[in-house]
C-alpha positions as CSV (number, residue, x, y, z in Angstrom):
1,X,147.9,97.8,56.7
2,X,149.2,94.8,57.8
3,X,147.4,92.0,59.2
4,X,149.1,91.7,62.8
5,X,149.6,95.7,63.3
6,X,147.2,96.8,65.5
7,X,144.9,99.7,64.7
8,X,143.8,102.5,67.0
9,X,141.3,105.8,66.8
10,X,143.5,108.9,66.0
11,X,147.0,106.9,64.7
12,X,148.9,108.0,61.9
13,X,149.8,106.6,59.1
14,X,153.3,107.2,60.0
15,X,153.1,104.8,63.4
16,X,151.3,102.5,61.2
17,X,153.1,98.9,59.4
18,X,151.7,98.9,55.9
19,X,151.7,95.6,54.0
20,X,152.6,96.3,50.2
21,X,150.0,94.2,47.9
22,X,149.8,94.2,44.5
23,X,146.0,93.1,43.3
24,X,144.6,92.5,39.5
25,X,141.4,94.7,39.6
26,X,140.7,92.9,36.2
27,X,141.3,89.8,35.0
28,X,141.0,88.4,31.3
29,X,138.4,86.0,33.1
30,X,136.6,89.1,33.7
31,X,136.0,90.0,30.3
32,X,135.6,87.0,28.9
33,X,132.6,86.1,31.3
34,X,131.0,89.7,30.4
35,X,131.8,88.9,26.2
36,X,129.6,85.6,27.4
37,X,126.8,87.9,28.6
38,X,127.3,87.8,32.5
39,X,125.6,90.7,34.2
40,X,128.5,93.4,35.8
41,X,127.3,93.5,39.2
42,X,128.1,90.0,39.2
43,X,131.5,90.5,37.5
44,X,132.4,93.5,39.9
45,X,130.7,91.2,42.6
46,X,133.3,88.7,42.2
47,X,135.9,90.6,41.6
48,X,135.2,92.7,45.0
49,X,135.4,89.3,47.1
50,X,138.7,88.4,45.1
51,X,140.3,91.2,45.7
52,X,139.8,91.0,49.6
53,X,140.8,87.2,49.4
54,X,144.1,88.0,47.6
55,X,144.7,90.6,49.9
56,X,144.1,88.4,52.8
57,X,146.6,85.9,51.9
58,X,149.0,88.5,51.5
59,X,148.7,89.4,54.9
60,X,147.0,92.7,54.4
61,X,144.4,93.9,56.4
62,X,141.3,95.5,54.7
63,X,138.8,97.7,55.9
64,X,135.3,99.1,54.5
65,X,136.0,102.3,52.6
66,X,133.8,104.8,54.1
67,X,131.4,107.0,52.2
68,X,132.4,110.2,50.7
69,X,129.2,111.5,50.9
70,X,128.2,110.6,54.7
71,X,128.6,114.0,56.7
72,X,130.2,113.7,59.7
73,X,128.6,114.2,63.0
């Protein structure tokens, strides 16, 4: 979405300005620190916080995917 649209309960995604982003999910950096013995979570740790700082200055907005497995109320 992008970062100046405005979000609302029940709007479409057809009333809603999407911001195109392309992001790298992994980098060579990525590997080479795991070849080098660093744990995963960290790796995917990192990689999370990149991924919403790239996005950022993109001008996306990003929201917290919900969980799957939550039932709804």
């Amino acid at each position: 979405m992008a970062a100046d649209e405005t979000a609302s309960f029940r709007k479409s995604i057809r009333h809603t300005r999407l911001q195109s982003v392309v992001l790298d999910l992994v980098r060579p950096d990525d590997i080479l620190e795991r070849d080098q013995g660093k744990r995963l979570k960290e790796i995917k740790k990192d990689a999370t916080a990149r991924l919403f700082r790239h996005a950022h200055a993109h001008r996306a907005r990003t929201y917290k995917a919900k969980d799957p497995g939550r039932k709804r109320t």
